[in-house]
C-alpha positions as CSV (number, residue, x, y, z in Angstrom):
1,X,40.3,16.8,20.6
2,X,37.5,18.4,22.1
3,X,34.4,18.6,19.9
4,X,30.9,20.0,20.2
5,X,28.1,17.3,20.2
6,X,24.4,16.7,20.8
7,X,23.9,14.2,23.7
8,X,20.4,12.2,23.6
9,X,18.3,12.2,26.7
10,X,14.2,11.5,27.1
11,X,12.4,8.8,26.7
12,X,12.2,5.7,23.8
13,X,10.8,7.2,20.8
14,X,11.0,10.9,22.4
15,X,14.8,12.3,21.9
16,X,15.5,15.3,23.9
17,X,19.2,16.6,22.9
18,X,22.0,18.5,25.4
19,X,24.8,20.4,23.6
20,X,27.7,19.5,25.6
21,X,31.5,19.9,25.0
22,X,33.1,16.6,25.2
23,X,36.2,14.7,24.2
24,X,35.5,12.8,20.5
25,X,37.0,9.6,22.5
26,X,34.2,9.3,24.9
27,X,30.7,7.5,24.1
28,X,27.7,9.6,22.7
29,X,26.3,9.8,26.6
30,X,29.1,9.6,28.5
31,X,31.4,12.0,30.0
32,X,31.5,15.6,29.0
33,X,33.3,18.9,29.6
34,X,30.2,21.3,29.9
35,X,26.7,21.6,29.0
36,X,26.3,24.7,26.4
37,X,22.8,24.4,25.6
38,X,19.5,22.2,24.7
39,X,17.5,21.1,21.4
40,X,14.2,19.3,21.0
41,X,13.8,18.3,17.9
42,X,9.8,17.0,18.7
43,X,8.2,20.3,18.6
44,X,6.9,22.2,15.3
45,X,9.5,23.7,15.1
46,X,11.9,22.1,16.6
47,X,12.9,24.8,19.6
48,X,17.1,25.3,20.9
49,X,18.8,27.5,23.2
50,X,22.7,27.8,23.3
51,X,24.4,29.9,25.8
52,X,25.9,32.6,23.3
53,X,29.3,33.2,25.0
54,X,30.0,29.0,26.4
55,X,29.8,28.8,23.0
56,X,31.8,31.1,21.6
57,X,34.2,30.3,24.2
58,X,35.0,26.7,23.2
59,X,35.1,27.8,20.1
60,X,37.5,30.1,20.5
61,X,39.8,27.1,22.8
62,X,39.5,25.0,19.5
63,X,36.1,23.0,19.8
64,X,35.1,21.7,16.5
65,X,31.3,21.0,16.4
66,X,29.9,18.3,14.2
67,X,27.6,18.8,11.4
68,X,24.1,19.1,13.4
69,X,25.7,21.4,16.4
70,X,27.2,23.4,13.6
71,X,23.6,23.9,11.7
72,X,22.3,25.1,15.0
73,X,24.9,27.5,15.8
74,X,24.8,29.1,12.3
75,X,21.0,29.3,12.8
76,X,21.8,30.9,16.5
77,X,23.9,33.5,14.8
78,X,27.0,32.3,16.6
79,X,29.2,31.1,13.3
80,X,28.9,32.3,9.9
């Protein structure tokens, strides 16, 4: 099963977050299918971009994104 996930990059004490597509057996960092979009939770606000139509694309193939990735893309617009 393919699922939607926030992968953590940055420094200690500075996360910086990838969207990527990635199978729910592989580790939080590991391997992943494609990279959909970003999210950095540090600034006020916290700032994301998601590529509108990678995302609506796994979607679409049966991605299922987990609660924080789903959050975003309602925010986005992309899911209701």
């Amino acid at each position: 099963m393919l699922k939607m996930r926030l992968r953590r990059m940055g420094q200690k004490k500075a996360p910086y977050y990838r969207i990527v597509v990635a199978d729910s057996r592989s580790p939080r960092d590991g391997r992943f299918v494609e990279e959909i979009g970003t999210y950095d939770p540090s600034t006020d606000p916290s700032t994301f971009s998601i590529n509108e139509e990678l995302a609506k694309k796994w979607l679409a193939n049966g991605a299922q994104p987990t609660e924080q990735v789903g959050k975003l893309l309602k925010v986005a617009g992309i899911v209701k």
